[in-house]
C-alpha positions as CSV (number, residue, x, y, z in Angstrom):
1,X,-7.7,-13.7,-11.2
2,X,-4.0,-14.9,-10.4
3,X,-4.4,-18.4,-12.5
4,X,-5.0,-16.3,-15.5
5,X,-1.6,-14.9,-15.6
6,X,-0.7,-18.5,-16.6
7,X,1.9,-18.3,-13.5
8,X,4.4,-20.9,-13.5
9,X,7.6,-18.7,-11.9
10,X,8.1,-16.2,-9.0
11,X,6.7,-13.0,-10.0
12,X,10.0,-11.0,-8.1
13,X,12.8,-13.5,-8.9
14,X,11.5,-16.1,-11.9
15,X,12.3,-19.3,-10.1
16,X,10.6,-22.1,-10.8
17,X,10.7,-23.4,-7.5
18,X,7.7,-22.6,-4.9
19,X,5.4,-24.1,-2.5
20,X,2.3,-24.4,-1.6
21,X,1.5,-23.1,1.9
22,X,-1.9,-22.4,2.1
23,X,-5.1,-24.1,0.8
24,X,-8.8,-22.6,1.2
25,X,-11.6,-24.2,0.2
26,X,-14.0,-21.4,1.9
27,X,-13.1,-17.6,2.5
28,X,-10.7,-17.8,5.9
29,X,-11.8,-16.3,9.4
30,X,-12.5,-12.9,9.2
31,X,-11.9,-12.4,5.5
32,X,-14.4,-10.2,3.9
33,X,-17.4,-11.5,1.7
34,X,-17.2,-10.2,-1.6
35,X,-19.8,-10.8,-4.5
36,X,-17.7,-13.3,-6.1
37,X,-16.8,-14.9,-2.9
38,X,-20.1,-16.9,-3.1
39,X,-18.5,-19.1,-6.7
40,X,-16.3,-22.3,-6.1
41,X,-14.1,-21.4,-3.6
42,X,-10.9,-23.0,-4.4
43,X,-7.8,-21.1,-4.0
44,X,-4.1,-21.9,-2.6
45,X,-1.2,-19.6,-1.6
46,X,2.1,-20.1,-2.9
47,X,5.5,-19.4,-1.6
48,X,8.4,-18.9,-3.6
49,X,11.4,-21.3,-2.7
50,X,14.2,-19.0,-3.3
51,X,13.3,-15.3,-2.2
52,X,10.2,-16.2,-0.3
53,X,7.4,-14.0,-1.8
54,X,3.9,-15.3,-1.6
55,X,0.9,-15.4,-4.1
56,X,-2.4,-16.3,-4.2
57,X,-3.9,-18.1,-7.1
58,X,-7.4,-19.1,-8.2
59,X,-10.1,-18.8,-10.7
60,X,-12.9,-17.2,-9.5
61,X,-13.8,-13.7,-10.9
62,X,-12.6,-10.6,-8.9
63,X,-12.2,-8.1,-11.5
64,X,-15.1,-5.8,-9.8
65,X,-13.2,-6.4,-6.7
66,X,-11.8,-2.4,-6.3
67,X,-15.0,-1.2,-7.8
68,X,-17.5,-0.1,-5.6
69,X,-17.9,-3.7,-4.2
70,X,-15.0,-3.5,-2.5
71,X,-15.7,-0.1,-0.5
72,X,-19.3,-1.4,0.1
73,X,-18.2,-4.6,1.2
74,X,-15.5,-3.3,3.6
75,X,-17.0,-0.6,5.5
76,X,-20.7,-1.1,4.9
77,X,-23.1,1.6,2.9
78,X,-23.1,3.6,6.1
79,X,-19.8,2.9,8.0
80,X,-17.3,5.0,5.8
81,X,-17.4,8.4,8.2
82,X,-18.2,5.8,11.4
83,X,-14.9,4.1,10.8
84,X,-12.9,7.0,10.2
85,X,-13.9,8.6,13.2
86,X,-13.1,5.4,15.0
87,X,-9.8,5.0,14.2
88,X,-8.3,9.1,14.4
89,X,-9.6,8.8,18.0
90,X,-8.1,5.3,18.5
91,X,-5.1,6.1,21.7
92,X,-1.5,6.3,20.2
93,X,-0.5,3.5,21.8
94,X,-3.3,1.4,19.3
95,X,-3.1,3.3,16.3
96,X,-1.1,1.8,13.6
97,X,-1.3,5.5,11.6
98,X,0.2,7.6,14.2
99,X,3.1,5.8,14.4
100,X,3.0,5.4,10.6
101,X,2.9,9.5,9.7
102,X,6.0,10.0,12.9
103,X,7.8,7.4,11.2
104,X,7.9,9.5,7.8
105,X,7.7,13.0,9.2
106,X,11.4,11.4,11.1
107,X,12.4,10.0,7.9
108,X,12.0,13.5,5.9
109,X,13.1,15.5,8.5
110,X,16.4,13.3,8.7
111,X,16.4,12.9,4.7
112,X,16.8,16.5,3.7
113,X,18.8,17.9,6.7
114,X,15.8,20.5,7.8
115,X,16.8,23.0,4.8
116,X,14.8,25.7,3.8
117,X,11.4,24.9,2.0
118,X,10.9,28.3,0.4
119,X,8.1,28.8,2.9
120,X,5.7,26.1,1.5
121,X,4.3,22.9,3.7
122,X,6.4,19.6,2.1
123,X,3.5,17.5,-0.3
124,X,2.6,13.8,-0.4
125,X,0.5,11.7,-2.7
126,X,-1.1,9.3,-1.0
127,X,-2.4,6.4,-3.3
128,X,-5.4,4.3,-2.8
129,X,-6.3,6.7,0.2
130,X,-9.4,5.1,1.2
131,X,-10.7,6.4,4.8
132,X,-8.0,9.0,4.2
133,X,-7.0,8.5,8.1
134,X,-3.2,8.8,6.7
135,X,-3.6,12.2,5.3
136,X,-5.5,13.9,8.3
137,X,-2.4,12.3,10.5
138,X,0.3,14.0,8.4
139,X,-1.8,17.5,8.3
140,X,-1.0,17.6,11.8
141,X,3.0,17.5,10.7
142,X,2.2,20.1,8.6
143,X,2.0,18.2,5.1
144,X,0.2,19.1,2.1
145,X,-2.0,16.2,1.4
146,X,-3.4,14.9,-1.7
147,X,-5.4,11.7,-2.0
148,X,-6.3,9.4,-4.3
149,X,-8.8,6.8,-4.9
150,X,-10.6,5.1,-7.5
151,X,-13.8,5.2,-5.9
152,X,-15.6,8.5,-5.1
153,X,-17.0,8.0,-1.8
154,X,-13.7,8.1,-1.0
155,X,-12.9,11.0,-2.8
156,X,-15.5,13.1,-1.8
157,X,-14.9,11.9,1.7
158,X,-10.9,12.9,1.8
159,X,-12.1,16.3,0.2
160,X,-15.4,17.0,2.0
161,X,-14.3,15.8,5.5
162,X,-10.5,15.6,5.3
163,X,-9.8,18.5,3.5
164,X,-7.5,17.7,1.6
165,X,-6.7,17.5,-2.0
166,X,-8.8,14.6,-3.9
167,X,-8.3,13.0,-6.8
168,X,-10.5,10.2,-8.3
169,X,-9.5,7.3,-10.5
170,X,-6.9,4.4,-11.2
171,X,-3.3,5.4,-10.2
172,X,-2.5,4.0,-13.8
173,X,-4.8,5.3,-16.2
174,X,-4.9,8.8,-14.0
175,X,-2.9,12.0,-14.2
176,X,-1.9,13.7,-10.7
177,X,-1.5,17.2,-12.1
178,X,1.9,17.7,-10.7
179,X,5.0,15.8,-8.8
180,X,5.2,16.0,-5.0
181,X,7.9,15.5,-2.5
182,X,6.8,12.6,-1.2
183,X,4.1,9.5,-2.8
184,X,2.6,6.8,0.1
185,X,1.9,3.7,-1.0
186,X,0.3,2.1,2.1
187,X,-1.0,-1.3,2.0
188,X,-1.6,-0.9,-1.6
189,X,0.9,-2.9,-4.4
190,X,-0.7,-6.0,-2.6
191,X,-3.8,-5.1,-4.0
192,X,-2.7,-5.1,-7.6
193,X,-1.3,-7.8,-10.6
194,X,1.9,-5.8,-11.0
195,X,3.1,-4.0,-8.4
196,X,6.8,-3.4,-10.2
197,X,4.1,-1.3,-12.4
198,X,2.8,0.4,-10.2
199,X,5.7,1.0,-8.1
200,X,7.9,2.5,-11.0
201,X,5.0,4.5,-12.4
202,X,5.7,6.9,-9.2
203,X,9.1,8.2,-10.8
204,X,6.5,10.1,-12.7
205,X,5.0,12.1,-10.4
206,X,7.8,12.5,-7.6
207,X,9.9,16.1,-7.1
208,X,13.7,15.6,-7.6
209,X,15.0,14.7,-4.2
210,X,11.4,12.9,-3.0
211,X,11.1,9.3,-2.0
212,X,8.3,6.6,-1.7
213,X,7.0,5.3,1.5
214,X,5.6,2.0,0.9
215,X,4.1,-0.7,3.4
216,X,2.6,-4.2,2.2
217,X,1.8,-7.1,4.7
218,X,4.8,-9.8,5.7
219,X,4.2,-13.0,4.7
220,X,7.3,-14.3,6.2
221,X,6.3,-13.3,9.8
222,X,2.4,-14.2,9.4
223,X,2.8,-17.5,7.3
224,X,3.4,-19.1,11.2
225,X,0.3,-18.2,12.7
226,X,-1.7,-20.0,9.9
227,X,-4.2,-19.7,7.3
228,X,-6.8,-16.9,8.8
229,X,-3.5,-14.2,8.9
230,X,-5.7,-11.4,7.3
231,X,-2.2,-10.6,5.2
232,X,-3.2,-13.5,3.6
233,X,-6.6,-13.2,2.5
234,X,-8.0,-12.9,-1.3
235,X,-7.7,-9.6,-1.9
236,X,-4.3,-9.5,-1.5
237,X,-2.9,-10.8,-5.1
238,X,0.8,-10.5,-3.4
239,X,2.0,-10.8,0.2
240,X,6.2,-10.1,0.9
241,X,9.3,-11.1,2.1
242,X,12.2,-8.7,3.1
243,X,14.1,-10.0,-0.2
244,X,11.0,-9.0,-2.8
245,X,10.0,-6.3,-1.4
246,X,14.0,-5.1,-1.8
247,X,13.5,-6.9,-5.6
248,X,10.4,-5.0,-7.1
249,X,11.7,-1.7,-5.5
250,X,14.7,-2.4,-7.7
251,X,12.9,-3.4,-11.0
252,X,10.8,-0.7,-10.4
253,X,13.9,1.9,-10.2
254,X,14.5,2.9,-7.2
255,X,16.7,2.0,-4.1
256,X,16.2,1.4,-1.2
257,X,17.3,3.6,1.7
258,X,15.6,2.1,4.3
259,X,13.6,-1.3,5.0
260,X,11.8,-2.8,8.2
261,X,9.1,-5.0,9.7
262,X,7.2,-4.7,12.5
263,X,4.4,-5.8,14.2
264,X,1.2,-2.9,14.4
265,X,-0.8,-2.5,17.0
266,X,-3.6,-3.8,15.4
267,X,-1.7,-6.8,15.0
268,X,-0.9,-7.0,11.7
269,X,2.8,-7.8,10.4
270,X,3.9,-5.4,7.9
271,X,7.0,-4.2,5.9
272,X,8.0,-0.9,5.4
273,X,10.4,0.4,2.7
274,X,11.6,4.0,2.0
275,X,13.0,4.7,-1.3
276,X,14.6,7.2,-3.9
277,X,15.4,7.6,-7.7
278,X,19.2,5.6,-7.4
279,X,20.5,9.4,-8.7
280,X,18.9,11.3,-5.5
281,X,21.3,12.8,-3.3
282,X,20.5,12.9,0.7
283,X,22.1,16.6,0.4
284,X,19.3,17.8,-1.6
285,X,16.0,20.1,-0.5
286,X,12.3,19.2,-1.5
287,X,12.0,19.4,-5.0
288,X,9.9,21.3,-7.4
289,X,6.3,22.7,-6.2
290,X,3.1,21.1,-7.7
């Protein structure tokens, strides 16, 4: 719940000065019903006047919401392998994930010059993996996957179907075993209270001369097409602009070496960032094994 933080300034910049864009007094078009979705619904989005971030605020009771409820309620009891089969045979031309995985596999390739890898595939972390359709994309560059998620359906999903590395719990409370050349954070620090958190607990876990790929949804670009913009529905706690996305990587430690938008196939307006430890040189190989 957003109004218990007691918010009264920008969570990226601390100004005082925001609007109010959005007011719901029912969940929006196409938003997912969650168990506490059937209390008062009563819940605004606010924009921030001076770097142009977005949050949503209310006081119903989501604290189960990335529990099992929120699997369940997303893909169904029986739609988790049904929509991952849906979507890794979706044409490149619709699929948001291919172009996602040749986006970083050009971004690595370009990052560390092509050296020598000593003979081992590079590694990524992906965090809060889900249908794990990122990880079986990047296998097909030749990546080392490892995915986590705090609920074990999709755990035993990324390991049993995916075959990939699997780890399940909370990102913060978890330990990865390890540090890996590169962490995804994709369509995840949306999802969570504190994302400069979450962001900057990465520096933990990522090999000397790694980097961070992170996507979150663009409020800027979706605020104009009105209030049933899925970036904007309740389960996203934060929704961007270019200038706090560009913030939080800061606070969080890191710099950014690259930042975007674009529109997916699916539709969906989205930010990208890439970004590195500020003492990361671009000379430098992958780093350490895990």
């Amino acid at each position: 719940m957003m109004e218990d933080m007691d918010i009264t300034t920008c969570y990226c910049c601390d100004s005082p000065d925001r609007w109010t864009a959005l007011r719901y007094t029912a969940p929006p078009v196409g938003e997912t019903q969650f168990a506490f979705s059937n209390q008062a619904y009563r819940r605004q989005v606010v924009c921030c006047a001076h770097c142009g971030h977005f949050m949503s605020l209310h006081a119903m009771d989501d604290k189960a919401l990335y529990s099992q409820d929120y699997v369940t309620a997303t893909y169904g009891k029986s739609g988790f392998r049904e929509t991952f089969e849906r979507i890794i045979n979706l044409p490149m031309e619709s699929s948001d994930n291919v172009r996602r995985c040749i986006r970083i596999n050009a971004f690595a390739e370009k990052l560390f010059d092509n050296k020598d890898r000593g003979g081992r595939s590079p590694t990524i972390l992906d965090v809060g993996s889900g249908l794990c359709v990122f990880l079986y994309g990047m296998k097909k560059f030749g990546w080392q996957g490892t995915a986590l998620d705090p609920d074990e359906r999709a755990a035993k999903h990324a390991r049993e179907v995916v075959k990939v590395g699997s780890i399940c719990g909370d990102f913060f409370q978890c330990d990865p075993q390890g540090t890996y050349d590169a962490i995804a954070l994709n369509k995840v620090l949306e999802h969570v209270y504190d994302p400069v958190v979450m962001l900057s607990r990465c520096l933990s876990f990522l090999s000397e001369g790694g980097f961070v790929y992170v996507e979150v949804p663009d409020g800027e670009a979706a605020i104009h097409e009105g209030a049933d913009r899925e970036e904007f529905f309740v389960e996203h706690h934060h929704v961007f602009s270019f200038a706090s996305l560009a913030m939080i990587s800061s606070r969080a430690g890191f710099r950014v070496v690259q930042l975007g938008r674009l529109r997916e196939p699916s539709g969906k307006f989205t930010l990208y960032a890439f970004l590195q430890a500020p003492a990361v040189a671009r000379t430098q190989a992958f780093g350490k094994a895990s």
